[in-house]
C-alpha positions in Angstrom: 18.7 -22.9 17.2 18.9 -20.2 14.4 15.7 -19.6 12.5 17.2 -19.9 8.5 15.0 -17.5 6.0 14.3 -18.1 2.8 14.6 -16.7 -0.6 11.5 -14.8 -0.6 12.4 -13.1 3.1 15.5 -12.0 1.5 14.1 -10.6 -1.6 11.4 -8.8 0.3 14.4 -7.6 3.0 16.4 -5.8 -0.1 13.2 -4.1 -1.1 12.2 -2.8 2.3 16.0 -1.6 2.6 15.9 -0.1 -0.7 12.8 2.1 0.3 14.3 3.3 3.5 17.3 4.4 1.5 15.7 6.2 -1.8 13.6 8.1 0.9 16.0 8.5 3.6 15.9 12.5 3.5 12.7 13.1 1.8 10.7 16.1 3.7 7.4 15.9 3.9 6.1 18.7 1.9 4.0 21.6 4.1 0.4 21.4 4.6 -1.6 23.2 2.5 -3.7 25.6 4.6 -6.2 26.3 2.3 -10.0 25.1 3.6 -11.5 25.7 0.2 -9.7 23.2 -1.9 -9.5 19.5 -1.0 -6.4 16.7 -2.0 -7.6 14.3 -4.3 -7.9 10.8 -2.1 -8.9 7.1 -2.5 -9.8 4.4 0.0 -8.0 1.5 -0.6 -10.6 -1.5 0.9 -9.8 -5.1 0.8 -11.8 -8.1 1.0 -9.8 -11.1 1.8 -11.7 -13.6 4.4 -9.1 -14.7 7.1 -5.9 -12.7 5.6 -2.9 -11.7 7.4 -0.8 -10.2 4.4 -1.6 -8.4 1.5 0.7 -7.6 -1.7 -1.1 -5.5 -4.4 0.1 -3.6 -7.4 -1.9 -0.6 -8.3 -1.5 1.3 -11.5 -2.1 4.9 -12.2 -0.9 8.0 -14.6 0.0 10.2 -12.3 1.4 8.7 -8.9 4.3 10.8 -8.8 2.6 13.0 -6.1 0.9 9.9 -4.1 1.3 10.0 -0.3 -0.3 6.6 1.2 -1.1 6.6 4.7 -2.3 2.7 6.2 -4.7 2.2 8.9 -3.8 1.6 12.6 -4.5 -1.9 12.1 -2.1 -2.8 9.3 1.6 -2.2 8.8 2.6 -1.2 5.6 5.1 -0.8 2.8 5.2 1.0 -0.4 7.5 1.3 -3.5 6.7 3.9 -6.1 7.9 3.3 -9.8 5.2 4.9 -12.0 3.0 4.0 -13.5 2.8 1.1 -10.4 2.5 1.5 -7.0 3.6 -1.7 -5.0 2.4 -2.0 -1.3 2.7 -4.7 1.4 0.1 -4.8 4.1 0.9 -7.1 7.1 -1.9 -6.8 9.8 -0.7 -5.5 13.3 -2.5 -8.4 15.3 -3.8 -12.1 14.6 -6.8 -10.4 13.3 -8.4 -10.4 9.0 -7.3 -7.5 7.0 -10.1 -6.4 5.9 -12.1 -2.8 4.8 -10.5 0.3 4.7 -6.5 -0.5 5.0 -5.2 2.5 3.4 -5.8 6.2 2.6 -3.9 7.3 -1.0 -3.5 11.4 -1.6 -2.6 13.3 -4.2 -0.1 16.2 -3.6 -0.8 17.8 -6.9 -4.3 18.2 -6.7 -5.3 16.9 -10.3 -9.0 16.3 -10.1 -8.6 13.3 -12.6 -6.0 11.4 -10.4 -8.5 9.0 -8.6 -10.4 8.3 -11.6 -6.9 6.6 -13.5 -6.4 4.8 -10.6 -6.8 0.9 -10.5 -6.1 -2.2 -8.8 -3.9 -4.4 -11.2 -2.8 -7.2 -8.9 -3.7 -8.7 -5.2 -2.0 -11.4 -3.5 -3.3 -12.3 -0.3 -1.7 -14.8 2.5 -3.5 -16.2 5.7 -2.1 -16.7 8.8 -0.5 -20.0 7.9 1.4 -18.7 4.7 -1.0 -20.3 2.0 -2.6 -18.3 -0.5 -5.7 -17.3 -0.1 -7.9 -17.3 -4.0 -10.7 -15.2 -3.4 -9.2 -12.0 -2.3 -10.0 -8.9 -3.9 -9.7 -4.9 -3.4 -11.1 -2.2 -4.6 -10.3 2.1 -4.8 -13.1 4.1 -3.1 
């Protein structure tokens, strides 16, 4: 029996496949080897009681230089279109994202980065599909 996907499946499907292709290419850039000078970063932590996926919309000045690396536990997309990052958490197990999910860096080293950063939207699902209302995050 085929398994039919929705609308939302397909939407998310041409997103994913438009990130692999605007960063199909891209080089990571070379570490910077200097000890005395440290990358801007934030702690993305959520708090969302029996959650499974997480979409959240952050907004910030200056993401043009934002790396985001996710946790072992959660698998993760992003899609950059400043001033708004987009990313989609799915956890790796049948286990509650929750805590520290994700580490954002700045490549450009502007000490005010962090501070223009802020969560502007969270949508959380459980591991049935239904919404889940009191799910919140916040930038460390």
């Amino acid at each position: 029996m085929e398994r039919r996907r929705g609308p939302r499946h397909q939407a998310l499907m041409v997103i994913m496949m438009w990130t692999l292709d605007a960063t199909a290419g891209c080089q990571a850039s070379p570490s910077d080897e200097r000890d005395d000078v440290r990358t801007p970063s934030a702690t993305l932590v959520i708090e969302a009681p029996q959650a499974r996926a997480c979409d959240l919309v952050i907004r910030g000045e200056q993401l043009a230089g934002t790396a985001v690396v996710f946790n072992e536990g959660v698998r993760g997309e992003l899609l950059l279109r400043s001033p708004r990052l987009a990313l989609s958490l799915v956890a790796r197990s049948d286990v509650d994202i929750r805590g520290a999910v994700a580490t954002l860096t700045d490549a450009s080293e502007t000490a005010a980065w962090a501070q223009g950063l802020a969560v502007e939207s969270i949508a959380c699902h459980g591991r049935d599909g239904r919404a889940l209302a009191d799910a919140r995050a916040v930038l460390e």
